[in-house]
C-alpha positions in Angstrom: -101.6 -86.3 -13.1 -104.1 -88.7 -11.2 -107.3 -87.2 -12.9 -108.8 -88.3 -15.8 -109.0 -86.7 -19.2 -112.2 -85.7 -20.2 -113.3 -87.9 -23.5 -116.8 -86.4 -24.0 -115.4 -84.5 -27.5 -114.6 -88.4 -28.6 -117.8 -89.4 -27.5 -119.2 -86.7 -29.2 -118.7 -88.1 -32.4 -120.3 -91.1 -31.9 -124.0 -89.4 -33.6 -122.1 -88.7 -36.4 -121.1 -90.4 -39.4 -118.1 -90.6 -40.1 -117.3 -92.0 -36.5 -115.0 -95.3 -36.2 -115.1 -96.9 -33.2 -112.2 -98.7 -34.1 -109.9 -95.3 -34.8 -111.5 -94.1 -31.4 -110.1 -97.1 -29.4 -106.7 -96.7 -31.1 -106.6 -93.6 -30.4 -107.4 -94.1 -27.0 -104.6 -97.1 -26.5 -102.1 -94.9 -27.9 -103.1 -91.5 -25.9 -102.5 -94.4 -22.7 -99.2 -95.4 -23.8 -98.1 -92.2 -24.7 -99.2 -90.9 -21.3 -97.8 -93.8 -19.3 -94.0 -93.3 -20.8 -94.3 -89.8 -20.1 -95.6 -90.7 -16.0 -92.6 -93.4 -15.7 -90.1 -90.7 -17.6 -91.3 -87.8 -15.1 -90.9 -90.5 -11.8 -87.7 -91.4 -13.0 -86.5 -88.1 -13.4 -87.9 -86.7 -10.4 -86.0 -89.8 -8.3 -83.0 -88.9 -9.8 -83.3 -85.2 -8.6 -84.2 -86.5 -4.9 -81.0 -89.3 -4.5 -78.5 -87.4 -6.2 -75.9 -85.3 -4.0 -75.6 -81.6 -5.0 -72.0 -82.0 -5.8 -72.7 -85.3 -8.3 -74.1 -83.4 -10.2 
């Protein structure tokens, strides 16, 4: 999960015209957001299977 998502579709879009550069930076912020409470979802879940005892759970 530490490489970067390839945006050149997005950016692809810029030549034509229909293309909001405004929709494209929302769109970015929420693919971030969504992306960070997955990472922090996945860590926490992954600590919990590390420090739990196999017969707590």
């Amino acid at each position: 999960m530490n490489q970067t998502t390839d945006t050149s579709a997005v950016s692809l879009l810029a030549c034509e015209d229909g293309f909001d550069p405004i929709e494209d930076r929302l769109r970015a912020n929420i693919r971030s957001t969504i992306e960070t409470v997955f990472n922090e979802e996945l860590n926490s879940w992954h600590c919990q299977l590390i420090f739990t005892r196999p017969n707590e759970a």
